[in-house]
PASEBA-1860 file (N, C-alpha, C; in nm, 3 decimals):
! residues 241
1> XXXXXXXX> -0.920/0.642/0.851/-0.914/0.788/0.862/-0.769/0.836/0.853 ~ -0.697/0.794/0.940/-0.547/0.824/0.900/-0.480/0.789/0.795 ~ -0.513/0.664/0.699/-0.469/0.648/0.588/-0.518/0.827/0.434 ~ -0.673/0.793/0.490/-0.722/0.910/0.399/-0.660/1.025/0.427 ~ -0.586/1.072/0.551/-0.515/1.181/0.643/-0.371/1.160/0.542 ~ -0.282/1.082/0.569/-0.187/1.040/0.496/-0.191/1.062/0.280 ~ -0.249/1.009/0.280/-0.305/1.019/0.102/-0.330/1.171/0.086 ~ -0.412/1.222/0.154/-0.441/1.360/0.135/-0.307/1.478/0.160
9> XXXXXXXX> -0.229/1.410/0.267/-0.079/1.523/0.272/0.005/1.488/0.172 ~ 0.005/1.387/0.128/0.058/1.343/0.002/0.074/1.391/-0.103 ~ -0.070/1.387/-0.156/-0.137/1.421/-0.289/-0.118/1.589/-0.271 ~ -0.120/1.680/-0.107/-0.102/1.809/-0.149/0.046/1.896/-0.193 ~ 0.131/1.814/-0.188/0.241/1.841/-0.155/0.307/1.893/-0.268 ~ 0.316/1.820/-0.394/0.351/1.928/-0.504/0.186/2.014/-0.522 ~ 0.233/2.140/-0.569/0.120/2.250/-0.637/0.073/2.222/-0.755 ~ 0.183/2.178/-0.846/0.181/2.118/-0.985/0.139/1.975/-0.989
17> XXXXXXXX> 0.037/1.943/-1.053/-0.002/1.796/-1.076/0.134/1.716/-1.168 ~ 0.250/1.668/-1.156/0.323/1.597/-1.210/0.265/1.555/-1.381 ~ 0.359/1.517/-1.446/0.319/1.478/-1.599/0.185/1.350/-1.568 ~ 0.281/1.210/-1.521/0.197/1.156/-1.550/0.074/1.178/-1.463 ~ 0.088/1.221/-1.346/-0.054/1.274/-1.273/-0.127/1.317/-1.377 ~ -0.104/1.420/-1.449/-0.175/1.518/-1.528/-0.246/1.421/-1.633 ~ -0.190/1.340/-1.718/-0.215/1.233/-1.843/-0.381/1.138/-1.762 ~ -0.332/1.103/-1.618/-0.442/1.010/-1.538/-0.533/1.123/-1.516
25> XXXXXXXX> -0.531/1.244/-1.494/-0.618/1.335/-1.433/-0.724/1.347/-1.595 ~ -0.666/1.364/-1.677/-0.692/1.425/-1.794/-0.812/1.281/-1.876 ~ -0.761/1.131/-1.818/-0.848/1.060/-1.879/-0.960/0.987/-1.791 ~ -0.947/1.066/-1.661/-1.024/1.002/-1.527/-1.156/1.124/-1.476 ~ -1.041/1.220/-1.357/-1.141/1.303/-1.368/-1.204/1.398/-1.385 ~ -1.158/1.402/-1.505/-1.217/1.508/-1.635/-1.341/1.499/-1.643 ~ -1.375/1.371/-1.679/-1.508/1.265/-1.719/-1.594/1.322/-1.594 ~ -1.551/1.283/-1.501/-1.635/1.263/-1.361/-1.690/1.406/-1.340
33> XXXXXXXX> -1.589/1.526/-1.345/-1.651/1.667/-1.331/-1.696/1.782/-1.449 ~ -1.712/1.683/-1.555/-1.773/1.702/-1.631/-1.905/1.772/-1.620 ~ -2.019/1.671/-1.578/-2.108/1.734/-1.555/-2.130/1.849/-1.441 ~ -2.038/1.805/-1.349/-2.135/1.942/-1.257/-2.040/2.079/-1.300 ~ -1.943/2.043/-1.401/-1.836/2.204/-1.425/-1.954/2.224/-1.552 ~ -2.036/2.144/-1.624/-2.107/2.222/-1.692/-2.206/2.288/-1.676 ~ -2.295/2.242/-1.584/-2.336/2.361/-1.467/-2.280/2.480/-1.440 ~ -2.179/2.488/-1.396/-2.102/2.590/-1.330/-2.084/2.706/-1.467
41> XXXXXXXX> -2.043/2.657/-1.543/-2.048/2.690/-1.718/-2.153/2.792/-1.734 ~ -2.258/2.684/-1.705/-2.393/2.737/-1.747/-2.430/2.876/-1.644 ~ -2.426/2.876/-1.550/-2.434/2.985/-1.450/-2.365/3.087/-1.411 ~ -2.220/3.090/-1.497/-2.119/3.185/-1.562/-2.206/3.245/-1.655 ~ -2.198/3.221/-1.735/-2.276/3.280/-1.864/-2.378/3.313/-1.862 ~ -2.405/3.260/-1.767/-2.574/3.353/-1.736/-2.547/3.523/-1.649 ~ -2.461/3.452/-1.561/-2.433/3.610/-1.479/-2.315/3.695/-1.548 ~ -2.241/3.674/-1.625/-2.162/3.759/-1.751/-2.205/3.745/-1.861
49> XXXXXXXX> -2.223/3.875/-1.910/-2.184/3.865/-2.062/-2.112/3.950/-2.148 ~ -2.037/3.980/-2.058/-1.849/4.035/-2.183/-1.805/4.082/-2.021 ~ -1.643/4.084/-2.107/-1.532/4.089/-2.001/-1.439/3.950/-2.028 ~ -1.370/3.964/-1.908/-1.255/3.843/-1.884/-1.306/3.780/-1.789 ~ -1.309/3.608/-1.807/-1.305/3.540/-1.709/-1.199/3.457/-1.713 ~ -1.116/3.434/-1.546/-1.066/3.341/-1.544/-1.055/3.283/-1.421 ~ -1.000/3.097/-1.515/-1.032/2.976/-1.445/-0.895/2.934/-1.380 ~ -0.865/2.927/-1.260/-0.773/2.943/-1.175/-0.733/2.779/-1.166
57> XXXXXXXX> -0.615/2.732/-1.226/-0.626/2.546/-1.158/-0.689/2.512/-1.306 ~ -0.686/2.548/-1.376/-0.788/2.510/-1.522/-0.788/2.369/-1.550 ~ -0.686/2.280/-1.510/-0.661/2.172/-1.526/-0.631/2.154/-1.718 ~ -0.713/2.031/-1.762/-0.729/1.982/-1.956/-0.776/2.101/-1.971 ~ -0.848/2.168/-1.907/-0.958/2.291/-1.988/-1.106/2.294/-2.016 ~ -1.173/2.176/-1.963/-1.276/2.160/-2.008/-1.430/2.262/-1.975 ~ -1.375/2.324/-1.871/-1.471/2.446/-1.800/-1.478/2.512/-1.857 ~ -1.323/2.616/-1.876/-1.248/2.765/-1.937/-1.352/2.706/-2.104
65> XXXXXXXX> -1.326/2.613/-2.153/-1.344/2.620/-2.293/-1.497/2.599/-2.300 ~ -1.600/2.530/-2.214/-1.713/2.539/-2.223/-1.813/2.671/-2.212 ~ -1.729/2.742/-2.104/-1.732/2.874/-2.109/-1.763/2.944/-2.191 ~ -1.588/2.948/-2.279/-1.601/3.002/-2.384/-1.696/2.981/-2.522 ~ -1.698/2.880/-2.513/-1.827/2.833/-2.612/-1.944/2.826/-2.593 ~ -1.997/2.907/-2.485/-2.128/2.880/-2.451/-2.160/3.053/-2.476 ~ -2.088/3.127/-2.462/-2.089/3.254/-2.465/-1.958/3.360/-2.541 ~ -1.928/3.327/-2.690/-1.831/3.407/-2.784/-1.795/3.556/-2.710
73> XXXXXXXX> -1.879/3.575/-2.609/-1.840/3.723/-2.637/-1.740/3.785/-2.458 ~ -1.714/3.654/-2.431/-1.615/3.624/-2.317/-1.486/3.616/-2.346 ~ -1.410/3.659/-2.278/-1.212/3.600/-2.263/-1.209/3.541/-2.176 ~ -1.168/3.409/-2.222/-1.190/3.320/-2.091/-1.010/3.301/-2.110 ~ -0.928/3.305/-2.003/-0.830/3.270/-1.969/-0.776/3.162/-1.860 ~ -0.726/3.046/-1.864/-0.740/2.947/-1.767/-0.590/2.927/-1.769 ~ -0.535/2.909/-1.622/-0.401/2.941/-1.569/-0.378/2.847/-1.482 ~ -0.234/2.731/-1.497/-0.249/2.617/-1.446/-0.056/2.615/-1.408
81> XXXXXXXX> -0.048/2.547/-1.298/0.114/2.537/-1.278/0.170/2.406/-1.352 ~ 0.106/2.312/-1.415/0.163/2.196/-1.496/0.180/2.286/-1.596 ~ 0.235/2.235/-1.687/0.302/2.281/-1.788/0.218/2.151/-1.907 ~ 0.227/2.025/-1.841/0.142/1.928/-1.949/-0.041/1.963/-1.920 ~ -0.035/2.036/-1.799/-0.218/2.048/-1.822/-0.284/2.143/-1.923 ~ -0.160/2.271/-1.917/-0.163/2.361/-1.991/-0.188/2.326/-2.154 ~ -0.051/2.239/-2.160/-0.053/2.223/-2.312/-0.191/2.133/-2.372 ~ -0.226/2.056/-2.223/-0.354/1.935/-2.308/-0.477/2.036/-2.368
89> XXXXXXXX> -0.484/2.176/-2.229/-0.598/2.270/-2.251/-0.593/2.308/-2.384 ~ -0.463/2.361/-2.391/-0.445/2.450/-2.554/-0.494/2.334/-2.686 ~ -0.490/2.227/-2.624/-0.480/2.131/-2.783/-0.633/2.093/-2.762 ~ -0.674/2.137/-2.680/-0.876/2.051/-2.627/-0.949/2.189/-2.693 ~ -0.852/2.330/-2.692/-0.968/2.441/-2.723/-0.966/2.435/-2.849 ~ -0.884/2.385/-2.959/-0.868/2.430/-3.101/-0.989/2.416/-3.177 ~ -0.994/2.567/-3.212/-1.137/2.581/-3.299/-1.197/2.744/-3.170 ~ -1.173/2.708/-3.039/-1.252/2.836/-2.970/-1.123/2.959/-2.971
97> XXXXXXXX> -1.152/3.041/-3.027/-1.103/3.156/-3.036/-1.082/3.272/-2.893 ~ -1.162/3.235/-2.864/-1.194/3.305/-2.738/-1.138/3.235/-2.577 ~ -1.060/3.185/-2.575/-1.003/3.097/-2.454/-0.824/3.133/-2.485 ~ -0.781/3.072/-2.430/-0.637/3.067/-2.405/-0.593/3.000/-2.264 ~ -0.465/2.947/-2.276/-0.464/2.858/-2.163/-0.292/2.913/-2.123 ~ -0.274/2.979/-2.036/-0.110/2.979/-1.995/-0.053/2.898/-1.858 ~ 0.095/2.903/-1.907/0.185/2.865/-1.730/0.160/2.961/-1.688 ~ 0.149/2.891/-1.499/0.151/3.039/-1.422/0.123/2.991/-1.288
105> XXXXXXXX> 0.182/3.051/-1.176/0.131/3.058/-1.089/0.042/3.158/-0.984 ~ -0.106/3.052/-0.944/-0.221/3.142/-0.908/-0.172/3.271/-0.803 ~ -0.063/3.211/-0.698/-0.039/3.307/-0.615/0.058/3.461/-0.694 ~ 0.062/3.425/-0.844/0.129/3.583/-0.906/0.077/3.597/-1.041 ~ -0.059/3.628/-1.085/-0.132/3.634/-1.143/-0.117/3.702/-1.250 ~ -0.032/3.665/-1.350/-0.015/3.746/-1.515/-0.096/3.875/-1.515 ~ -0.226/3.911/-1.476/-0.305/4.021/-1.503/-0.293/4.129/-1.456 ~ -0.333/4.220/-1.549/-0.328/4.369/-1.455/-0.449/4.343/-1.329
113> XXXXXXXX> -0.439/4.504/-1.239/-0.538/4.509/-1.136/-0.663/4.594/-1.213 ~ -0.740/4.485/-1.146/-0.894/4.498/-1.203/-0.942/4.464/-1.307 ~ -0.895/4.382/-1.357/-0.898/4.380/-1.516/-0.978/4.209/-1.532 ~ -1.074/4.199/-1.446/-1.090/4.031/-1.444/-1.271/4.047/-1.410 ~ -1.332/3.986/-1.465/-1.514/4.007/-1.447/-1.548/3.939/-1.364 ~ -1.515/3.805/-1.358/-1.554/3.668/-1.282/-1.396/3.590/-1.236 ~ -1.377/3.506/-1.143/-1.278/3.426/-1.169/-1.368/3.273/-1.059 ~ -1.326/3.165/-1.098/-1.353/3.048/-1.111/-1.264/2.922/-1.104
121> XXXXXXXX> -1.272/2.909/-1.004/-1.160/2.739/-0.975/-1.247/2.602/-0.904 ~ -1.196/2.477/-0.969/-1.321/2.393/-0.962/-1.202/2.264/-0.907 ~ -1.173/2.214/-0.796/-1.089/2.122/-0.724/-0.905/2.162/-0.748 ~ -0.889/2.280/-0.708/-0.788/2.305/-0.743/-0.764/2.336/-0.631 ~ -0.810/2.406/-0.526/-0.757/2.492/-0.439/-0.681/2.424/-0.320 ~ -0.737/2.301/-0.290/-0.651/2.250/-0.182/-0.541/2.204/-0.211 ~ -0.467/2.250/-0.350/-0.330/2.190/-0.369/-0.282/2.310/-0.347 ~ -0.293/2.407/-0.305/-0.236/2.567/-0.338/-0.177/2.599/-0.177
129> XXXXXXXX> -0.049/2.632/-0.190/0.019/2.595/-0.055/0.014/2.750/0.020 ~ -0.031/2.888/-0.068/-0.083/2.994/-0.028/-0.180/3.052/-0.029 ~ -0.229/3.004/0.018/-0.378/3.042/-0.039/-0.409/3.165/0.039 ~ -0.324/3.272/0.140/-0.335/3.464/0.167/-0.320/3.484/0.058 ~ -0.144/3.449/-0.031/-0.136/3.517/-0.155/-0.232/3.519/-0.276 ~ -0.278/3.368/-0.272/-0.414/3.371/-0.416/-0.542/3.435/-0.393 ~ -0.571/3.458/-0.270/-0.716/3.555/-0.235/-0.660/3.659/-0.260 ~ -0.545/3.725/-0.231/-0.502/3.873/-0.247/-0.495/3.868/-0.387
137> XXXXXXXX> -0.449/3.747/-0.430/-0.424/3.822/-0.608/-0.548/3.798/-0.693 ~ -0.669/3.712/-0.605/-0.784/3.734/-0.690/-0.847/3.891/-0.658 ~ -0.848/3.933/-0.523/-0.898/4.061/-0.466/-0.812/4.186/-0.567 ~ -0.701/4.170/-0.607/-0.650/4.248/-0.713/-0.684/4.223/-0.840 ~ -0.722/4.179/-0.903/-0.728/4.130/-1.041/-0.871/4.128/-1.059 ~ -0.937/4.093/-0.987/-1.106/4.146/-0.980/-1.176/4.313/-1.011 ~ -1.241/4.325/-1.116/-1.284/4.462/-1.137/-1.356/4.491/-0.978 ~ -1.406/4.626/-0.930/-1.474/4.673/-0.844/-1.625/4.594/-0.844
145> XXXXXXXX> -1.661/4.484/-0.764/-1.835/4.440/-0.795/-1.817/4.321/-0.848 ~ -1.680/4.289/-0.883/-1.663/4.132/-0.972/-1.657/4.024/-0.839 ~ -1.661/3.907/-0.856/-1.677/3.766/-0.782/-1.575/3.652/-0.789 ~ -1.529/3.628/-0.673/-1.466/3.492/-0.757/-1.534/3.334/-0.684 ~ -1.548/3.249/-0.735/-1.635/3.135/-0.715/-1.535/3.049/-0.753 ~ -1.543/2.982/-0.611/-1.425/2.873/-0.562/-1.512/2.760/-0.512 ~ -1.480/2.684/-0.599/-1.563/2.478/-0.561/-1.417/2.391/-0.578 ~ -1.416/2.300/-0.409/-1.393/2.247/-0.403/-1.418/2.138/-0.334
153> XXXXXXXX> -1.345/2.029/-0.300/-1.397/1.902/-0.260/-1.463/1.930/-0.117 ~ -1.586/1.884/-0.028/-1.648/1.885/0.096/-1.746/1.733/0.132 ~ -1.668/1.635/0.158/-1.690/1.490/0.214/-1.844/1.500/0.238 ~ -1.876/1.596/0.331/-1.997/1.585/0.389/-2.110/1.612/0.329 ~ -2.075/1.678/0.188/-2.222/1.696/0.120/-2.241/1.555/0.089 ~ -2.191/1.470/0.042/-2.251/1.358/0.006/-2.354/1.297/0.121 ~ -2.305/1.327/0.259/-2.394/1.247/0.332/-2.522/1.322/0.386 ~ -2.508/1.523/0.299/-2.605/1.562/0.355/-2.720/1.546/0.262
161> XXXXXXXX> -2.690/1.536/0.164/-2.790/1.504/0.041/-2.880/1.440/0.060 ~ -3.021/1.448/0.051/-3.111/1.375/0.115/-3.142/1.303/-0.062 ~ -3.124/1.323/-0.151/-3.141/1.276/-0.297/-3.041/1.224/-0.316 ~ -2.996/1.092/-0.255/-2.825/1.045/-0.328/-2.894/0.950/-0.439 ~ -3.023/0.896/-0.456/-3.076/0.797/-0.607/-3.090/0.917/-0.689 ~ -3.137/1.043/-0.657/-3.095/1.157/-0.772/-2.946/1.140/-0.827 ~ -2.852/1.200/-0.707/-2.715/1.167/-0.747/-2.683/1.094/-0.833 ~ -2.703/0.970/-0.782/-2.620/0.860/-0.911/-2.699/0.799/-1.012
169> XXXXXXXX> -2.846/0.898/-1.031/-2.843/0.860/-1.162/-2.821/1.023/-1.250 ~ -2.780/1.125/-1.198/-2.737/1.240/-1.257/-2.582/1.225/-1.295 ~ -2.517/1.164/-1.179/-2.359/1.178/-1.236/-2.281/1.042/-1.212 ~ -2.389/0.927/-1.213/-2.312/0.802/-1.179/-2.332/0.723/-1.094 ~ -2.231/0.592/-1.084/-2.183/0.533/-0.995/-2.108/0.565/-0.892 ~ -1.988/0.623/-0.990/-1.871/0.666/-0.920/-1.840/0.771/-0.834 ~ -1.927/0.891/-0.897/-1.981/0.989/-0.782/-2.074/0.932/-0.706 ~ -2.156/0.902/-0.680/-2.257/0.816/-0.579/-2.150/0.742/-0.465
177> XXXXXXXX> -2.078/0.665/-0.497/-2.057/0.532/-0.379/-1.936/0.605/-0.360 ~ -1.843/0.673/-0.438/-1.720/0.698/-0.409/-1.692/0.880/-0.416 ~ -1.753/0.951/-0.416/-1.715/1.091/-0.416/-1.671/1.159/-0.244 ~ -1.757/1.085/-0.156/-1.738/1.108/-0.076/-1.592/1.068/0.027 ~ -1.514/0.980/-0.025/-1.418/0.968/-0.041/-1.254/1.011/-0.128 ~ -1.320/1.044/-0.212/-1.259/1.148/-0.336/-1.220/1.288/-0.237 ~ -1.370/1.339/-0.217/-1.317/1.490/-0.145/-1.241/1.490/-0.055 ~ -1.265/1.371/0.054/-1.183/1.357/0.184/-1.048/1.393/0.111
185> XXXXXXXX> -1.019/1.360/0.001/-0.858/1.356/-0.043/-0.841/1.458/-0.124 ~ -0.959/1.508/-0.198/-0.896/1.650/-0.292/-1.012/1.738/-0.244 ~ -0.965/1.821/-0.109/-1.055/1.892/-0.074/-1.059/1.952/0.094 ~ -1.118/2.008/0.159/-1.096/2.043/0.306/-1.251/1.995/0.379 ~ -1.178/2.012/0.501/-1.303/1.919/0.586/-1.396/2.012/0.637 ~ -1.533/2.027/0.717/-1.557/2.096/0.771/-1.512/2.171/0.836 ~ -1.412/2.123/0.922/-1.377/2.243/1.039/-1.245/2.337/0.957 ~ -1.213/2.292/0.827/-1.085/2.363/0.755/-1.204/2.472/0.691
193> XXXXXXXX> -1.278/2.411/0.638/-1.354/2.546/0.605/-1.373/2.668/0.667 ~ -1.430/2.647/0.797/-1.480/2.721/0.882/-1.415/2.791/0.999 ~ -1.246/2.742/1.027/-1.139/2.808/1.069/-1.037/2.823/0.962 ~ -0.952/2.752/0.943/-0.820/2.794/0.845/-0.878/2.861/0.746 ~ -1.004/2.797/0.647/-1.020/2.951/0.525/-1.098/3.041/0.588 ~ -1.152/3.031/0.674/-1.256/3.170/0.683/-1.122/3.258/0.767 ~ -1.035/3.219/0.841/-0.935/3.296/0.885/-0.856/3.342/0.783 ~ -0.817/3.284/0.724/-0.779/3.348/0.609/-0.791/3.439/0.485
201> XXXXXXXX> -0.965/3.435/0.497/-1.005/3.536/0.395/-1.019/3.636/0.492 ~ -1.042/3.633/0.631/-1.038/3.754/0.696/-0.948/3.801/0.776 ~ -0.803/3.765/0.601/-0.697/3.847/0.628/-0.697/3.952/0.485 ~ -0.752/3.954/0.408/-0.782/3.981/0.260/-0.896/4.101/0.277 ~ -0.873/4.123/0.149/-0.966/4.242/0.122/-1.113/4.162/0.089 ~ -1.152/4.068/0.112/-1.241/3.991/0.093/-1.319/3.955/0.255 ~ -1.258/4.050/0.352/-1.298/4.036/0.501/-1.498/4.045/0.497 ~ -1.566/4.024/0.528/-1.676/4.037/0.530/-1.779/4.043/0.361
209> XXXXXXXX> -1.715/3.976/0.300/-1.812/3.986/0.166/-1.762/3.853/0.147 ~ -1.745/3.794/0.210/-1.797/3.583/0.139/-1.862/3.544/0.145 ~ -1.879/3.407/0.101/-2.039/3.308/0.152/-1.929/3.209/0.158 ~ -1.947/3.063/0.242/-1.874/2.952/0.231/-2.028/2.825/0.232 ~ -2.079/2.810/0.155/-2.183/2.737/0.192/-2.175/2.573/0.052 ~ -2.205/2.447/0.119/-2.258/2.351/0.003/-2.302/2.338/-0.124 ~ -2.312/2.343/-0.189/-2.405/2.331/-0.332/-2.321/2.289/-0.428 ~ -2.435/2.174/-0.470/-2.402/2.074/-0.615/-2.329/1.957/-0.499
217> XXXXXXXX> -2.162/1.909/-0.564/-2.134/1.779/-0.479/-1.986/1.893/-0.457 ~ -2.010/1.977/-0.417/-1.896/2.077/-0.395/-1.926/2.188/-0.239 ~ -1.827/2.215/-0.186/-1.840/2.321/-0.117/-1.785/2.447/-0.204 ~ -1.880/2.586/-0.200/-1.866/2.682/-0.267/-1.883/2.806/-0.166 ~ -1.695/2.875/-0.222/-1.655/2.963/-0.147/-1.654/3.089/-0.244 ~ -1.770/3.209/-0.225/-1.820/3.286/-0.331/-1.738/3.429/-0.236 ~ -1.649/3.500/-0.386/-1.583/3.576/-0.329/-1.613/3.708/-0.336 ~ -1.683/3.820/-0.315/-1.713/3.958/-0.380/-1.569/4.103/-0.348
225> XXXXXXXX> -1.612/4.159/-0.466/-1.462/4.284/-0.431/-1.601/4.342/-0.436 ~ -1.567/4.446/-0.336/-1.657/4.576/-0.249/-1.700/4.690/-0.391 ~ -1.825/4.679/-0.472/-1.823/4.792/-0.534/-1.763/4.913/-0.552 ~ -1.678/5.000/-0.609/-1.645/5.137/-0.610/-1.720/5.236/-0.480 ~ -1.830/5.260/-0.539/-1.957/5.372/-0.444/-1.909/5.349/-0.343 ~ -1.927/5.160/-0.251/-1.900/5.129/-0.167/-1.823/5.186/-0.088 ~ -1.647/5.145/-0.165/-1.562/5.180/-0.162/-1.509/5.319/-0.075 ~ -1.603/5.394/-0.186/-1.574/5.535/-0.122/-1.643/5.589/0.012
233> XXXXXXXX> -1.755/5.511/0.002/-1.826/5.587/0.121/-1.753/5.491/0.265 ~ -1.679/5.388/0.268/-1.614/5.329/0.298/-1.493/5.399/0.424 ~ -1.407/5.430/0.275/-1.310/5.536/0.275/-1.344/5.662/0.331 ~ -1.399/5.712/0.294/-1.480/5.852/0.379/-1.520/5.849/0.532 ~ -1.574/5.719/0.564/-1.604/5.683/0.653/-1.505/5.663/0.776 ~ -1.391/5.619/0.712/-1.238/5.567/0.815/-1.167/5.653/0.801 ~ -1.201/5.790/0.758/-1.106/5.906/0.716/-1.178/6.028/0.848 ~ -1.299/6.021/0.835/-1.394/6.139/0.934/-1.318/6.125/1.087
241> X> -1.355/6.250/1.082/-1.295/6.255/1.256/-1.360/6.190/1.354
END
């Protein structure tokens, strides 16, 4: 436990996945989250269809660009602090028109406010050393009614899964015997979920419109910006005498 404690402060410590990190990430586990980011893909595109989406942590690109190819009539934009993850994305989309991959960091978000449909990050977040500033800059960059859907690593789904012979013959070996070890290291534990982020989103304009719940081999932290209407009757409301 303290070794996995150790490995995990480690591994969080740069924001940026290093070159050759990035080269091992890019031929390892790409593969591995493959399938369940095509899922995730698939259930984007079902709940949009036009606007901007973007993939926060994009890593090679393989989400942002499935995305985009699953549905032409999307901007999918995917925004990464390596500089080599970036460039692998740009050279993996050639041919999708509709994607783009820039430098950037999540906590100062290239975009105007409101100008974003969906946004989407898939094992990225526990490297992110602010994570007030990246909820605030998704809560800005989110149209009025838009979502952002955050999966990252959670140890314990593996052992809550009552189907783990489903598991590994859906995504393997390697997810099967070893994922649950994986998250311990790229990912937060139960009780980080449920104090440090939930305290934290209820420092954000995201105070009372989350979900933090399990699903797939991920914990998923679903983000909503407060409708307009809302908004106002809101506002009206904290304004009355």
């Amino acid at each position: 436990m303290a070794l996995t404690k150790f490995i995990k402060n480690a591994l969080r410590k740069p924001e940026a996945i290093p070159t050759p990190g990035a080269v091992i990430y890019g031929a390892t586990v790409t593969r591995v989250l493959r399938k369940p980011e095509t899922k995730i893909a698939n259930e984007i595109v079902e709940k949009v269809k036009d606007g901007a989406i973007l993939d926060i942590g994009s890593g090679p690109g393989f989400l942002a660009i499935e995305i985009a190819r699953k549905s032409p009539g999307l901007q999918v934009c995917g925004i990464d602090l390596s500089r080599q993850m970036a460039r692998t994305a740009t050279r993996h989309a050639r041919g999708a028109g509709n994607v783009q991959f820039v430098l950037g960091n999540a906590a100062r978000l290239p975009f105007k406010d409101n100008s974003i449909e969906l946004a989407v990050s898939t094992a990225a977040f526990h490297h992110l050393k602010s994570l007030r500033l990246v909820f605030d800059e998704c809560y800005r960059v989110l149209k009025a009614g838009g979502e952002a859907w955050i999966y990252d690593g959670y140890p314990e789904v593996f052992r809550m899964r009552a189907d783990r012979e489903n598991l590994g013959q859906e995504y393997g070996f390697f997810v099967r015997h070893l994922g649950s070890t994986i998250s311990a290291i790229h990912g937060f534990t139960r009780e980080e979920y449920e104090t440090d982020i939930r305290d934290t989103l209820d420092q954000t304009g995201f105070r009372g419109n989350y979900d933090i719940a399990p699903t797939d081999i991920w914990m998923r932290i679903t983000l909503r910006k407060t409708p307009l209407n809302t908004m106002a009757v809101q506002s009206s409301v904290a304004s009355a005498p």
